[in-house]
C-alpha positions as CSV (number, residue, x, y, z in Angstrom):
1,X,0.0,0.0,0.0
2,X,1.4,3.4,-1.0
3,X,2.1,6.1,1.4
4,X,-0.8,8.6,-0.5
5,X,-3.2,5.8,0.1
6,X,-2.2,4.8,4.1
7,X,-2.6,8.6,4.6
8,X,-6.2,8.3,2.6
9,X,-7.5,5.8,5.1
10,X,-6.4,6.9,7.9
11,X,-8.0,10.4,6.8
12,X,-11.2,8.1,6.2
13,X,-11.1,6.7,10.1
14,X,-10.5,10.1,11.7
15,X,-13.1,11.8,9.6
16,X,-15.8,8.3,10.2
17,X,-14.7,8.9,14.1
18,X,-15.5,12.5,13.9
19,X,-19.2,11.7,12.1
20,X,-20.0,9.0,15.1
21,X,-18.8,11.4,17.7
22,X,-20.6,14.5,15.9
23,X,-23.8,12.2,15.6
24,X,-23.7,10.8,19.4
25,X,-23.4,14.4,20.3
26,X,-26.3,15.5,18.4
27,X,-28.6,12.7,19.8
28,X,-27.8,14.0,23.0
29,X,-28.4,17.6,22.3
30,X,-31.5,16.6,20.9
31,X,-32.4,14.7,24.1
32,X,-31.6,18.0,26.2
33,X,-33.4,20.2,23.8
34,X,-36.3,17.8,24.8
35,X,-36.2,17.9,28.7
36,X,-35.4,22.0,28.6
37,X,-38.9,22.0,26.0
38,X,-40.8,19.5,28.7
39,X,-39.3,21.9,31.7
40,X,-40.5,25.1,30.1
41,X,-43.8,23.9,29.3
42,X,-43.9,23.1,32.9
43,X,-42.8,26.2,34.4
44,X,-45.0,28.1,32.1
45,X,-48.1,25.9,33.1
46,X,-46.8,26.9,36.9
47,X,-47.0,30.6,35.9
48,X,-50.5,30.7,34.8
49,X,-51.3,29.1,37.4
50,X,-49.3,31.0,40.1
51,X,-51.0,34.2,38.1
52,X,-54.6,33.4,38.1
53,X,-53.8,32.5,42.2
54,X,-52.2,35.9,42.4
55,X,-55.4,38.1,40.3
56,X,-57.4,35.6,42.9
57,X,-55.7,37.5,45.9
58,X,-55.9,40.5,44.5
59,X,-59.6,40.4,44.1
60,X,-59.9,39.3,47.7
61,X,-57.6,42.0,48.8
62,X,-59.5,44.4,47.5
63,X,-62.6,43.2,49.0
64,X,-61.5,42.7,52.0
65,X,-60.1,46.4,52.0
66,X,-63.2,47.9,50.7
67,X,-65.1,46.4,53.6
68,X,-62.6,47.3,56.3
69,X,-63.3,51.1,54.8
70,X,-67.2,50.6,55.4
71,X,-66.4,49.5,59.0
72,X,-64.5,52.5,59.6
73,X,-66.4,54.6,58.4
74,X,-69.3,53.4,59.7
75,X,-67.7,54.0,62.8
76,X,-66.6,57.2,62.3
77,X,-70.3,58.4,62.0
């Protein structure tokens, strides 16, 4: 085997190595890409619900607030 065709092959391993490694990574990145997609669907699902529980409050809040004015000044007259 000539020296320009040793050189060939072993060109052809290191680039075949580089393909499986560069495809293992991507599988992997793909994987993560999946779990971070999952987790963000998830936190945002949290957030709607952490929002309508927080206009919820609010609401109450502002009930509870508005009567606490009546009382007072109800007892102010």
């Amino acid at each position: 085997m000539s020296k320009a065709a040793s050189a060939k092959d072993r060109v052809d391993v290191a680039l075949s190595r580089l393909e499986t490694m560069l495809e293992e990574r991507l599988r992997a990145e793909a994987v993560r890409s999946e779990e971070l997609a999952k987790r963000l669907n998830k936190l945002e699902q949290q957030h709607d619900e952490l929002k309508k529980v927080a206009i919820d409050v609010e609401g109450r809040l502002e009930r509870a607030m508005e009567y606490i004015r009546s009382l007072l000044a109800a007892d102010q007259e």
